[in-house]
C-alpha atoms as a printed R data frame, in Angstrom:
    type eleno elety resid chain resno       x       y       z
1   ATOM     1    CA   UNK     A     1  35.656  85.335  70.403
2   ATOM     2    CA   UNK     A     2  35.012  85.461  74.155
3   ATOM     3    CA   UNK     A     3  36.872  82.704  74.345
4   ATOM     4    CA   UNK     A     4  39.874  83.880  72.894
5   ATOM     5    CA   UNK     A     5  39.369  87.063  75.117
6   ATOM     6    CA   UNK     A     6  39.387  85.070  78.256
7   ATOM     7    CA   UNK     A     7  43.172  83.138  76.935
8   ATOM     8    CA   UNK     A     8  44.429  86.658  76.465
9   ATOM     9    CA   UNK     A     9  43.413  87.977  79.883
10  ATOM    10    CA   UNK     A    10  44.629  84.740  81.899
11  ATOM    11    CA   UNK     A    11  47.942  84.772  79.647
12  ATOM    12    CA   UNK     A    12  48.667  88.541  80.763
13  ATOM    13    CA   UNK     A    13  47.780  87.339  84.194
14  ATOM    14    CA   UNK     A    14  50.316  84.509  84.308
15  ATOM    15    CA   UNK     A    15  53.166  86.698  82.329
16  ATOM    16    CA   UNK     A    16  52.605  89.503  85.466
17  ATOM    17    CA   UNK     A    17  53.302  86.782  87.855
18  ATOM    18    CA   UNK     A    18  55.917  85.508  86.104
19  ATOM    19    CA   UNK     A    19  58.232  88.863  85.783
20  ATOM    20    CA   UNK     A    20  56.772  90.070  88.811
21  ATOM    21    CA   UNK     A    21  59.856  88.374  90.511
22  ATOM    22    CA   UNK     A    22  61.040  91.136  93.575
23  ATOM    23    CA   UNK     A    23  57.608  91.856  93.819
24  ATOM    24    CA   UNK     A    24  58.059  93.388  97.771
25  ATOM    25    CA   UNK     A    25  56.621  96.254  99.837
26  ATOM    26    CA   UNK     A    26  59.405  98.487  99.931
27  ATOM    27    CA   UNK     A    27  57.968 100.953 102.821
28  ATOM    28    CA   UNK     A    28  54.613 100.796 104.534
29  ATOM    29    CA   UNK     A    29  52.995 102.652 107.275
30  ATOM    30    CA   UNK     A    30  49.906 101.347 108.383
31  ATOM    31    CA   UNK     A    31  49.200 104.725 110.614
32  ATOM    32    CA   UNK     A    32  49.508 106.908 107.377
33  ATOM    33    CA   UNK     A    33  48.123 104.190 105.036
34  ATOM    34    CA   UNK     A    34  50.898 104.889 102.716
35  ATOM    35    CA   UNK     A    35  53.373 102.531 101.272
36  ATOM    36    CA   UNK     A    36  55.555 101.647  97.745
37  ATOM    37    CA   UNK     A    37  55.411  98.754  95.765
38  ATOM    38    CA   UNK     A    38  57.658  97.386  92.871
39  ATOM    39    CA   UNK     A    39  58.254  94.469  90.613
40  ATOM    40    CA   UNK     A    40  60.081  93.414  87.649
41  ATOM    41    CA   UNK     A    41  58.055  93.830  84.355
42  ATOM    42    CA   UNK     A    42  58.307  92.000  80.898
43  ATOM    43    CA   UNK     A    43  60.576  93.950  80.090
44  ATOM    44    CA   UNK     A    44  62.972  93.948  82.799
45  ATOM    45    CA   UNK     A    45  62.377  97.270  84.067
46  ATOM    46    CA   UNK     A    46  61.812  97.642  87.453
47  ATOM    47    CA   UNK     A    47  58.303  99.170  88.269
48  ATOM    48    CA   UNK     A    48  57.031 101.046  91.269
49  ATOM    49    CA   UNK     A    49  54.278 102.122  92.242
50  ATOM    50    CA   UNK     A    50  53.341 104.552  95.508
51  ATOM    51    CA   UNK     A    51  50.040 104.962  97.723
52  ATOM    52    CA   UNK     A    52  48.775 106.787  99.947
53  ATOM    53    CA   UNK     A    53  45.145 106.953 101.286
54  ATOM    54    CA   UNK     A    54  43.875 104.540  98.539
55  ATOM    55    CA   UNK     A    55  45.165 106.629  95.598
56  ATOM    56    CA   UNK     A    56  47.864 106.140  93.910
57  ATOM    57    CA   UNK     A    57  50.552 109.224  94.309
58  ATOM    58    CA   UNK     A    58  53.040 107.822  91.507
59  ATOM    59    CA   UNK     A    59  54.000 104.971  88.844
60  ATOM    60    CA   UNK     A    60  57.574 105.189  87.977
61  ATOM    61    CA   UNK     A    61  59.797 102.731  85.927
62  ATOM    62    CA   UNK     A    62  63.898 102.061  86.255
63  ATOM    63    CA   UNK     A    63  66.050 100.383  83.773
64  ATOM    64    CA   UNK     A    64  68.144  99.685  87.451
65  ATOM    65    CA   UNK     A    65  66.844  96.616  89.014
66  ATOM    66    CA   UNK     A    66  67.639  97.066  92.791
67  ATOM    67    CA   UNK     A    67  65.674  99.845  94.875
68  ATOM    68    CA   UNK     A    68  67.959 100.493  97.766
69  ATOM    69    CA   UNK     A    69  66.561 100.765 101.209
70  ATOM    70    CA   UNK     A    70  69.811 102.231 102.605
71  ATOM    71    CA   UNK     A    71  69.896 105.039 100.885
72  ATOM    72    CA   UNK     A    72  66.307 105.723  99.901
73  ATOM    73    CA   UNK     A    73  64.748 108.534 101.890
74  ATOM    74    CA   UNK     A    74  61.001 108.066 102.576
75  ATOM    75    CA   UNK     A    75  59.315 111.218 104.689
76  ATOM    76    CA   UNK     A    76  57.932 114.493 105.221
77  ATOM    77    CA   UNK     A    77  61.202 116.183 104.771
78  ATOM    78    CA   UNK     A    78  59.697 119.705 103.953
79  ATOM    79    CA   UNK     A    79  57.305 119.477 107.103
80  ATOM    80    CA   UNK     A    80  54.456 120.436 104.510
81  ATOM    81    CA   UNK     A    81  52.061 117.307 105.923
82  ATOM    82    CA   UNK     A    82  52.953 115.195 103.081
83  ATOM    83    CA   UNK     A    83  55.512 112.563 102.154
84  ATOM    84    CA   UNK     A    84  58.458 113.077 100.210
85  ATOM    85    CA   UNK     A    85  60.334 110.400  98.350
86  ATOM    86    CA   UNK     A    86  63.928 110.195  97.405
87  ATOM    87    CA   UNK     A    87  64.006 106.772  95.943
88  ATOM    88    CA   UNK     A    88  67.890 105.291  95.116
89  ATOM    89    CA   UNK     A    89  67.954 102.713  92.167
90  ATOM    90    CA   UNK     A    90  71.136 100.394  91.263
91  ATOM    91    CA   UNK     A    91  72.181  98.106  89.150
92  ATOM    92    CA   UNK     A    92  72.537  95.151  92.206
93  ATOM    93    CA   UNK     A    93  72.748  94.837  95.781
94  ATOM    94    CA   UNK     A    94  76.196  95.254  96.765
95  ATOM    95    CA   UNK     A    95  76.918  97.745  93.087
96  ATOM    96    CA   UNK     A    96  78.841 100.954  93.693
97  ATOM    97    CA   UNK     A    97  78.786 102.110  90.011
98  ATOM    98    CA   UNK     A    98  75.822 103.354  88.405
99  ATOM    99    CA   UNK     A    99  72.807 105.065  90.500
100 ATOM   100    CA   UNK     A   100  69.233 106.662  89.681
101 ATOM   101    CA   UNK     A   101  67.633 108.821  92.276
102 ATOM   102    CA   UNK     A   102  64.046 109.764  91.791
103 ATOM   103    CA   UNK     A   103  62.909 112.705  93.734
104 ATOM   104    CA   UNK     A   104  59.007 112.541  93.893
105 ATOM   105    CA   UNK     A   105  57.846 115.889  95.411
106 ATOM   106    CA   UNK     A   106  53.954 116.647  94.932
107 ATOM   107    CA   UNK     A   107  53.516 114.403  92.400
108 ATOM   108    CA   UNK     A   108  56.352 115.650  90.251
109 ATOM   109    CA   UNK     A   109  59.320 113.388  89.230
110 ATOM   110    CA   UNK     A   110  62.577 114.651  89.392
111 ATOM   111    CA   UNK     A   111  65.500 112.382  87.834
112 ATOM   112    CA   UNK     A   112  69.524 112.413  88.602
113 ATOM   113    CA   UNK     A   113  71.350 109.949  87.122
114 ATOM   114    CA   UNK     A   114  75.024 108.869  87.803
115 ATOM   115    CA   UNK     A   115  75.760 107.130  84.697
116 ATOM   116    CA   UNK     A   116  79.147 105.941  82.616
117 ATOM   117    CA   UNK     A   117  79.145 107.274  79.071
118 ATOM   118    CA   UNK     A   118  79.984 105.347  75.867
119 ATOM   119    CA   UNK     A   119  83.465 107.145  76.189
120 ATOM   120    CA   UNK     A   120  86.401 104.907  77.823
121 ATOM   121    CA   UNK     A   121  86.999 106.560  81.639
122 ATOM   122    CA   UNK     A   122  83.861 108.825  81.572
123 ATOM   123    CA   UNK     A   123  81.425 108.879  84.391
124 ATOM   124    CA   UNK     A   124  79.014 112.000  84.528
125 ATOM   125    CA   UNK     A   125  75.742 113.057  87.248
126 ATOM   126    CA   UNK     A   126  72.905 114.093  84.892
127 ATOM   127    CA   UNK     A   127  70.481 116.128  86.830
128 ATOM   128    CA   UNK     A   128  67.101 117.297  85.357
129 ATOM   129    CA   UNK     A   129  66.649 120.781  85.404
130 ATOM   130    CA   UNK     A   130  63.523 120.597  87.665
131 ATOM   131    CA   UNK     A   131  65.455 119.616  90.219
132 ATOM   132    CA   UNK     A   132  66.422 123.504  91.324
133 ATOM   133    CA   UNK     A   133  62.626 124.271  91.513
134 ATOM   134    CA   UNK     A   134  62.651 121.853  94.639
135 ATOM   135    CA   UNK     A   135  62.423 123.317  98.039
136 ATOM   136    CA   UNK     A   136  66.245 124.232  99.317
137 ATOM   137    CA   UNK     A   137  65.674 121.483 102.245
138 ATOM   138    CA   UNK     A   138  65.217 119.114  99.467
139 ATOM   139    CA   UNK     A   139  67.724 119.877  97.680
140 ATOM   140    CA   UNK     A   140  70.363 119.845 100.906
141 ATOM   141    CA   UNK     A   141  68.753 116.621 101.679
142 ATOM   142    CA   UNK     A   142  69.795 115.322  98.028
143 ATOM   143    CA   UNK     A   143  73.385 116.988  98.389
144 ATOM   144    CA   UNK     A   144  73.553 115.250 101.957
145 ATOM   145    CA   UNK     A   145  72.602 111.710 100.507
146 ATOM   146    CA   UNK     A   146  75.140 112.277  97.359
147 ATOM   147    CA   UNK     A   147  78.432 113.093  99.336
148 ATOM   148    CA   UNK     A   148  77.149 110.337 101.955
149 ATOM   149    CA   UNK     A   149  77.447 108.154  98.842
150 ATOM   150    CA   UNK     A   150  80.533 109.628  97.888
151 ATOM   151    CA   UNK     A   151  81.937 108.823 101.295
152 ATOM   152    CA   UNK     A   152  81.132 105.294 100.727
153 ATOM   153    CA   UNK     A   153  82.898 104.385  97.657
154 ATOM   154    CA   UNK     A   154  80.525 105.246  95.027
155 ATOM   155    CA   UNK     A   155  82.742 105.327  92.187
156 ATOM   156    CA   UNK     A   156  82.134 109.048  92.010
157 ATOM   157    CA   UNK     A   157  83.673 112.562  92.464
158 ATOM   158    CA   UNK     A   158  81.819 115.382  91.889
159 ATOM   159    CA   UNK     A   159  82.272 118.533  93.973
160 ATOM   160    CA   UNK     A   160  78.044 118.125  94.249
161 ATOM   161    CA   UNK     A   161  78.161 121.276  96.904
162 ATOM   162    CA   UNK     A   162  79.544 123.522  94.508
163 ATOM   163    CA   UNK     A   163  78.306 122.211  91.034
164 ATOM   164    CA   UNK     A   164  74.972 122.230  92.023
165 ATOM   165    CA   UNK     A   165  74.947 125.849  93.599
166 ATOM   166    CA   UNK     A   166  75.980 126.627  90.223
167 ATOM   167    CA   UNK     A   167  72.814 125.330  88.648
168 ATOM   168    CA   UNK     A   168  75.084 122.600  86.823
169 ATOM   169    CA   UNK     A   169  72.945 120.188  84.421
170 ATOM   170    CA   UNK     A   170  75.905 117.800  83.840
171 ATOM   171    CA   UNK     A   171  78.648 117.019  86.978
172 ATOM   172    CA   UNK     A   172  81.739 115.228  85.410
173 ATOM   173    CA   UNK     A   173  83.460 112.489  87.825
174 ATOM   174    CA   UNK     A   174  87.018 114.368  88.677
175 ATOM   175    CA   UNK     A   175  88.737 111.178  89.574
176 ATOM   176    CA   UNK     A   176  88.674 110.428  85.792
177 ATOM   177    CA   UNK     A   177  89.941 112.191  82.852
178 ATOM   178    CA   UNK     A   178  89.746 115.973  83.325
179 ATOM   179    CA   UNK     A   179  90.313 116.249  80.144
180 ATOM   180    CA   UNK     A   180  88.231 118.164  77.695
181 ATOM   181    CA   UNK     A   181  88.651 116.561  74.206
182 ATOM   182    CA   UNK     A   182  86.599 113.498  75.934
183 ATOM   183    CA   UNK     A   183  83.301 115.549  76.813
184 ATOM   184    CA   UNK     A   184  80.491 114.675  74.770
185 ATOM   185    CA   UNK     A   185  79.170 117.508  72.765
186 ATOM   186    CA   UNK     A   186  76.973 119.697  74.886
187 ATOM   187    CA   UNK     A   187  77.075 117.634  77.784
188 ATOM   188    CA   UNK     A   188  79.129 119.571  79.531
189 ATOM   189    CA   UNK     A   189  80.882 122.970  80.326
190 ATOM   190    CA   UNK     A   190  81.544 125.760  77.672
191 ATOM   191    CA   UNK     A   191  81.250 125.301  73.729
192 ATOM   192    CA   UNK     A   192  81.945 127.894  71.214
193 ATOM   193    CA   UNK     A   193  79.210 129.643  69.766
194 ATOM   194    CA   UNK     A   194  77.531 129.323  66.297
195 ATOM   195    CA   UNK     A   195  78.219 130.467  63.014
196 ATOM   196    CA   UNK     A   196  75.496 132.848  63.140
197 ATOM   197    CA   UNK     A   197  75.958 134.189  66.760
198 ATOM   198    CA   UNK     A   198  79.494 134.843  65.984
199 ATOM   199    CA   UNK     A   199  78.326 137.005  62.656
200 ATOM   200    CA   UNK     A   200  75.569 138.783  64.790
201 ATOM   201    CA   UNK     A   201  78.539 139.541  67.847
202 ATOM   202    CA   UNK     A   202  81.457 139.926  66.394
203 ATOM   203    CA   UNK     A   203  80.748 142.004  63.378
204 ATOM   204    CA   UNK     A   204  83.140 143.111  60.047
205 ATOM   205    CA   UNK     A   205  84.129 146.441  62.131
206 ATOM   206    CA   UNK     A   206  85.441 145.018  65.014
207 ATOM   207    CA   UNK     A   207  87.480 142.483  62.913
208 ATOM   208    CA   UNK     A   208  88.682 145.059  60.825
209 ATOM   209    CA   UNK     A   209  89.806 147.284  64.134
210 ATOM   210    CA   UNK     A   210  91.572 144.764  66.194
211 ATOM   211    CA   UNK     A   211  92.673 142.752  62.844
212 ATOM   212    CA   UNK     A   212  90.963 139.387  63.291
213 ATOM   213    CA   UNK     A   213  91.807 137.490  60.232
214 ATOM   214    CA   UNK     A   214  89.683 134.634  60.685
215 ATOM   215    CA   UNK     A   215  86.569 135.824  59.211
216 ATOM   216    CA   UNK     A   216  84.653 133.385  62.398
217 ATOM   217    CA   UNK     A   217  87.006 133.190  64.465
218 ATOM   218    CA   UNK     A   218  86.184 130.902  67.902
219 ATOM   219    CA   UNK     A   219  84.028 132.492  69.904
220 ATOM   220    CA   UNK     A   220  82.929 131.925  73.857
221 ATOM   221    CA   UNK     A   221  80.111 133.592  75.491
222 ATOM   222    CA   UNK     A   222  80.543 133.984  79.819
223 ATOM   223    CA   UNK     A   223  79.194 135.758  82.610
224 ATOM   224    CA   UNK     A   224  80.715 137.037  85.582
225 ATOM   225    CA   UNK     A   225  80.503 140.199  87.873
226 ATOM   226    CA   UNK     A   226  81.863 142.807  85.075
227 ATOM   227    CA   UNK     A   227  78.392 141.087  83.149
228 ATOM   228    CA   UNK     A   228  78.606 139.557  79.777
229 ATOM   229    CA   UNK     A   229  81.620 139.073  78.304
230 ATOM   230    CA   UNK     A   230  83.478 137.362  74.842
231 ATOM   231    CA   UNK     A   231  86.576 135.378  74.358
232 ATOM   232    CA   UNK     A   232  87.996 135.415  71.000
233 ATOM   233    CA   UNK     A   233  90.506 133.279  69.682
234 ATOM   234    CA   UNK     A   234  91.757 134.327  66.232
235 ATOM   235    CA   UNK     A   235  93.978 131.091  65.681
236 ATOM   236    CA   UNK     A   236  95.968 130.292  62.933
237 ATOM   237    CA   UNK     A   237  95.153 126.405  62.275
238 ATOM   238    CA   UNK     A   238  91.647 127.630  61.111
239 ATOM   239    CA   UNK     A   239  93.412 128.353  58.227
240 ATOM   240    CA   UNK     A   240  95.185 126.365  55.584
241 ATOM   241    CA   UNK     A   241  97.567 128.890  54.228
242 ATOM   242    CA   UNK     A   242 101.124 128.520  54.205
243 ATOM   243    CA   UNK     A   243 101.841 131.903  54.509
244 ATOM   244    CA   UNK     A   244  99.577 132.160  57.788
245 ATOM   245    CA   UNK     A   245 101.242 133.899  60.808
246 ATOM   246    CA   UNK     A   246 101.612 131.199  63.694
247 ATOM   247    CA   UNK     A   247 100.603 133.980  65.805
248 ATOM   248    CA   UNK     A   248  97.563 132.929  68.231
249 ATOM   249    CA   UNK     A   249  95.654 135.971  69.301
250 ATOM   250    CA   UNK     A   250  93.318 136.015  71.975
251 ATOM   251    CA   UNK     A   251  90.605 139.055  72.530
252 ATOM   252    CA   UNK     A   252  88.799 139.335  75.685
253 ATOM   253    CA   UNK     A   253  85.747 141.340  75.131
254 ATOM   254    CA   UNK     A   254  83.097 142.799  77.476
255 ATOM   255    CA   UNK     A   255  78.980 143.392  76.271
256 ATOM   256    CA   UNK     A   256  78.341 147.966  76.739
257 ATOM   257    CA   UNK     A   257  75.823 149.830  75.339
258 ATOM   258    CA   UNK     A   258  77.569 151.215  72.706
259 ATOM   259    CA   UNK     A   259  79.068 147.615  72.000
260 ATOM   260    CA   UNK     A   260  81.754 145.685  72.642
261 ATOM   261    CA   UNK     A   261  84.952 146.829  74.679
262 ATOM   262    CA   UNK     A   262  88.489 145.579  74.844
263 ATOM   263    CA   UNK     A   263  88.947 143.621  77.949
264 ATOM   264    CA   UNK     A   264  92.570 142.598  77.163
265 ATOM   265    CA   UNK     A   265  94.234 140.609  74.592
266 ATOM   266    CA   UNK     A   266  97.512 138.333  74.121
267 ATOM   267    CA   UNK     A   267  99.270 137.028  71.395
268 ATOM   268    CA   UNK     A   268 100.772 133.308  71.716
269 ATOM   269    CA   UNK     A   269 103.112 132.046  68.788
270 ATOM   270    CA   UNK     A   270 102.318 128.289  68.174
271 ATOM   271    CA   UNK     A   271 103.925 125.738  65.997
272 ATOM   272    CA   UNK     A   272 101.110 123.459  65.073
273 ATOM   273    CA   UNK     A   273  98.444 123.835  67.164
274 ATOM   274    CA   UNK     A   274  95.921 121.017  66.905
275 ATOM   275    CA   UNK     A   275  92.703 121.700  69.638
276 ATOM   276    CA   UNK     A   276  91.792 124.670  71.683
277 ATOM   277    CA   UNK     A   277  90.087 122.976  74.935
278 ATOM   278    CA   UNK     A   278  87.855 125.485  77.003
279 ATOM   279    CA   UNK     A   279  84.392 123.469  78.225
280 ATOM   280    CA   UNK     A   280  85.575 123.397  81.392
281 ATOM   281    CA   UNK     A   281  88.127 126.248  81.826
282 ATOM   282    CA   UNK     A   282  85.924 128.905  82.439
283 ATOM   283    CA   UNK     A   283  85.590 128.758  85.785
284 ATOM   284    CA   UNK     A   284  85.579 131.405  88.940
285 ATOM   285    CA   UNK     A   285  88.474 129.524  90.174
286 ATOM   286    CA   UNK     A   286  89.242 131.812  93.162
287 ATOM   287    CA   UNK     A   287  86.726 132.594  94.163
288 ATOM   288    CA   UNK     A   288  86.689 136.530  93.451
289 ATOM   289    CA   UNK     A   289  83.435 136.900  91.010
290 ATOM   290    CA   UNK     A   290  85.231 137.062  88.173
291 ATOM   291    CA   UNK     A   291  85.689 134.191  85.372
292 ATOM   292    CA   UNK     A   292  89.665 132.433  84.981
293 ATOM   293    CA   UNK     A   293  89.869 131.648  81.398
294 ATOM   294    CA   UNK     A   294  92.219 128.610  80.509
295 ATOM   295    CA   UNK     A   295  93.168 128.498  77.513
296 ATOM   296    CA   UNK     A   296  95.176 125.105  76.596
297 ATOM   297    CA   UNK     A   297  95.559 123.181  73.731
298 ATOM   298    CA   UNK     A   298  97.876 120.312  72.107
299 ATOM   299    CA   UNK     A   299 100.302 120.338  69.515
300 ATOM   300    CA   UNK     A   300 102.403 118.244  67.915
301 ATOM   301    CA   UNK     A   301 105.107 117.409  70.261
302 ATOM   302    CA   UNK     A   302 103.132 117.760  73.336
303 ATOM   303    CA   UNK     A   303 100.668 120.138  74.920
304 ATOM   304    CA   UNK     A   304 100.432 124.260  75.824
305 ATOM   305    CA   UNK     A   305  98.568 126.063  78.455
306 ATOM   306    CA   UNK     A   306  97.838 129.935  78.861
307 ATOM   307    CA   UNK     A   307  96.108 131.690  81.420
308 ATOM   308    CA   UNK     A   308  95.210 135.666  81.398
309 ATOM   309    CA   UNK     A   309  95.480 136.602  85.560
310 ATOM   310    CA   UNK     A   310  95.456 140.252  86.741
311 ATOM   311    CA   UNK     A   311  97.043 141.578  83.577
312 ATOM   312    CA   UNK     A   312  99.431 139.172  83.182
313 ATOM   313    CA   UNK     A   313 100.421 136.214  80.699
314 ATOM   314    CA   UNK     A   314 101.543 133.030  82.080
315 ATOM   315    CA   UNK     A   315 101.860 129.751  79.954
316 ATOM   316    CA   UNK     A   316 103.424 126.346  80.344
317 ATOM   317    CA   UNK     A   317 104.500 124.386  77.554
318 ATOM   318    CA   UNK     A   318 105.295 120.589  77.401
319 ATOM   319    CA   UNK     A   319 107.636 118.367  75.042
320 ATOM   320    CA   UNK     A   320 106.637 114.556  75.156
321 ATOM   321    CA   UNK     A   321 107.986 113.748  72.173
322 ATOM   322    CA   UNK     A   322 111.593 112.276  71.980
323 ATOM   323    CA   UNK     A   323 113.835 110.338  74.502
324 ATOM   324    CA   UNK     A   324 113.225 110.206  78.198
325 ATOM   325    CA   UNK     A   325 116.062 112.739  77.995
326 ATOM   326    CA   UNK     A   326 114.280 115.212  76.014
327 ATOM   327    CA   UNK     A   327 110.680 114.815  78.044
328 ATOM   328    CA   UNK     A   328 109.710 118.165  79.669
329 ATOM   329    CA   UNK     A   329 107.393 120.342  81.211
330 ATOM   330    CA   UNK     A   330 107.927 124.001  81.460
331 ATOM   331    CA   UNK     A   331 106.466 126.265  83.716
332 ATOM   332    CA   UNK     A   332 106.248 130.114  83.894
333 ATOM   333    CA   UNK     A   333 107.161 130.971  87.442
334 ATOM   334    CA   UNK     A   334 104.274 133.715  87.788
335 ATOM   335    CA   UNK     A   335 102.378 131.138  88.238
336 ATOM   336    CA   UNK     A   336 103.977 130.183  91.555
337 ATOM   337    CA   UNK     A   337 102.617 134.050  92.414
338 ATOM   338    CA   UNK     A   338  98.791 133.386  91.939
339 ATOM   339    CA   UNK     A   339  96.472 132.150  94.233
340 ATOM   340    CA   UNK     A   340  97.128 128.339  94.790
341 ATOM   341    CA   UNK     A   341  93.282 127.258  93.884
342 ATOM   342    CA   UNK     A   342  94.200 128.097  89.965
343 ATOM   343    CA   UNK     A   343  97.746 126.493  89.987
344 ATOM   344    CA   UNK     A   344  95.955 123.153  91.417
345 ATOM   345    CA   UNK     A   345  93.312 123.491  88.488
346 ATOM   346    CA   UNK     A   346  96.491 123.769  86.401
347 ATOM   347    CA   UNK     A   347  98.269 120.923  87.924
348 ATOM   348    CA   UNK     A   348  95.477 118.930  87.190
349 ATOM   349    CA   UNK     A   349  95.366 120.190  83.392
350 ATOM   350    CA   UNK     A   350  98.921 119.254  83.047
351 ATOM   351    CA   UNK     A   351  98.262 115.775  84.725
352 ATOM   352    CA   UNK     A   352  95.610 115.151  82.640
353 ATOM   353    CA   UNK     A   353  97.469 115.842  78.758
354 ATOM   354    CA   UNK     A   354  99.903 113.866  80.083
355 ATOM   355    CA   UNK     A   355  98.224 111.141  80.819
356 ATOM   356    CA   UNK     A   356  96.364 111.041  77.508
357 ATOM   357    CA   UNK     A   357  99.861 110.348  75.946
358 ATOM   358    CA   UNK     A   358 101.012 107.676  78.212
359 ATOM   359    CA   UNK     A   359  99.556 106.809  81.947
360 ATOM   360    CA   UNK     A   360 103.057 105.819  83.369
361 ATOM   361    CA   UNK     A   361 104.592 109.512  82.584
362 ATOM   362    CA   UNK     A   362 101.708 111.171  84.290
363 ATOM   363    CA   UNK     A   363 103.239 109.773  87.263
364 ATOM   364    CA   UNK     A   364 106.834 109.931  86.498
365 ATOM   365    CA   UNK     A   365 106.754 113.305  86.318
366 ATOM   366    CA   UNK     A   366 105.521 113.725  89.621
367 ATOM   367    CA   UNK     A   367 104.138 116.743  88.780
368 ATOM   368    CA   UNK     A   368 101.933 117.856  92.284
369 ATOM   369    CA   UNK     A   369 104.759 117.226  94.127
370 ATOM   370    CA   UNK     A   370 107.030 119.210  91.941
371 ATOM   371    CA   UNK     A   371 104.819 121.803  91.879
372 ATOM   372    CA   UNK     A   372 104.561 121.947  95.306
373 ATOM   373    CA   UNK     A   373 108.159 122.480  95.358
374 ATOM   374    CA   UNK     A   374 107.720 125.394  92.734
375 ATOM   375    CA   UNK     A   375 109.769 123.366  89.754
376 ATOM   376    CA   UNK     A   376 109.684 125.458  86.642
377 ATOM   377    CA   UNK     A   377 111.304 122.847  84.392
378 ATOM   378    CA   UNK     A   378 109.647 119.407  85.243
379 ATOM   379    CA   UNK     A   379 111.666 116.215  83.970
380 ATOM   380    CA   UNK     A   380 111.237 112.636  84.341
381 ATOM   381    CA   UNK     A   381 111.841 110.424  86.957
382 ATOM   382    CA   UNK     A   382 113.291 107.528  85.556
383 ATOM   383    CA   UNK     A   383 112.680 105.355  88.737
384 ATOM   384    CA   UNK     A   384 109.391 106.462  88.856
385 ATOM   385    CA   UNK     A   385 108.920 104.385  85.186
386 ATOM   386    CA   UNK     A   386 110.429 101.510  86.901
């Protein structure tokens, strides 16, 4: 029995130093008797280990198997006495795709991961919610070393600065698809509420006074500076009568005391609509504390957007069905009128359907540039195809 105790030890011994392969002293300092460790385990993980003062601080494992010294940030950013680690992970040496940063602050692990999804084009920044209990300086730090990154061709592009003031959990990759039918479910943006919030908010009197004939209709819950508020869409393709109106109506409500209050409302006639998209078109686009809601969806033939601004409807419809001939994109001039922040966030919409349907007509339309020249009725460039 001792025996076969002493085969087991010395065969765990020889497996360490067999996957131990990497095994290196990523960062020592002899005058603060501190330093990190790692190596390559069984089961290909990379493992790392940190001490300081003969004690070890941390044990941490990465399913990335390079720890980058370039970008790894090793000190006492918070001038609190003690060391702080912000420790980059990638998949090789020279990789610009995926990353893991571990953020080791008093012991604590904190965990953002840049990370394609199983979805074709998708690339999102996962950050653990413990990451906004940090100290500010670490968290600038962080946001320094991302856009750093950024500026050297990670294969990323997330507006970091502004996402993460927002508390963000999940920061989609712009330079892919914008697009919202391609978002996970609840990994990102704004999702319609549930069956039974909808009941509890939107109850049989207020259906019955503003004639919502969906009995739960979609519902989405936001916040800005008038406090909390409700977008309703009553739309007709939740229902499979024949005799339904094609009449979209939207409902903007706003949470009082004595319950909810008419914000505004529009009605949008749609042939066929297929999707409403909103998880991320509820944004305080310009910048003035208050939320602008875009509403877009597709159809049959192509693709519709509306947007609510100031009291005024403004929508742009697309045809990209047909002949080259009959390709089009049509744009309510108002929207020329508003500030230019929410027609790029439009542009970008319109980019985006497009180039679900076909790549090459995303560009043949030329649409930022026709935009910029304030083109209502956008039609293909044939050389453009060419």
């Amino acid at each position: 029995m001792k025996l076969n105790k002493k085969i087991i030890i010395i065969f765990l011994l020889i497996s360490n130093c067999l996957f131990a392969i990497n095994s290196n002293t990523f960062f020592y300092d002899k005058n603060r008797d501190y330093s990190i460790s790692y190596f390559i385990d069984n089961t290909g993980k990379l493992v790392l280990t940190g001490k300081e003062k003969k004690r070890n601080l941390f044990t941490i494992k990465s399913y990335l198997g390079f720890l980058s010294k370039k970008y790894s940030i090793i000190e006492d950013i918070d001038n609190d006495g003690l060391i702080d680690n912000i420790l980059l992970f990638l998949d090789e040496k020279k990789s610009t795709n995926d990353f893991l940063i571990k953020i080791i602050y008093k012991n604590k692990i904190c965990t953002i991961r840049h990370i394609s999804s199983s979805l074709d084009c998708e690339r999102y920044t996962k950050i653990d919610a413990s990451f906004y209990r940090l100290p500010k300086i670490i968290q600038t730090r962080v946001l320094k070393l991302l856009t750093q990154m950024k500026s050297d061709t990670f294969l990323i592009d997330n507006d970091f600065k502004e996402d993460i003031k927002l508390h963000s959990l999940y920061l989609w990759d712009k330079s892919c698809l914008d697009f919202q039918i391609f978002k996970p479910w609840g990994e990102r943006g704004i999702y319609p509420l549930k069956e039974e919030e909808i009941k509890s908010i939107i109850k049989a009197r207020v259906r019955k006074k503003f004639d919502i004939k969906n009995s739960i209709p979609i519902v989405y819950k936001y916040r800005d500076k008038l406090g909390e508020q409700y977008l309703v869409i009553d739309s007709p393709y939740q229902s499979y009568s024949e005799n339904y109106s094609k009449n979209m109506r939207i409902f903007n409500f706003i949470k009082k005391k004595n319950g909810l209050n008419l914000q505004w409302k529009l009605r949008d006639f749609s042939m066929n609509p297929i999707y409403v998209h909103m998880d991320n078109n509820m944004k305080d686009i310009d910048g003035d504390g208050l939320i602008d809601p875009i509403i877009s969806y597709e159809t049959e033939s192509g693709f519709k957007i509306i947007l609510f601004y100031k009291n005024r409807k403004i929508a742009i419809r697309a045809n990209l069905e047909g002949d080259i001939e009959q390709l089009s994109i049509n744009i309510d001039k108002r929207l020329y009128t508003i500030p230019f922040k929410i027609q790029e966030k439009v542009g970008k919409t319109i980019f985006n359907y497009v180039k679900i349907r076909s790549l090459p007509l995303a560009y043949a339309f030329d649409i930022k540039n026709r935009m910029k020249q304030k083109i209502t009725r956008i039609k293909v460039n044939k050389m453009l195809l060419e």
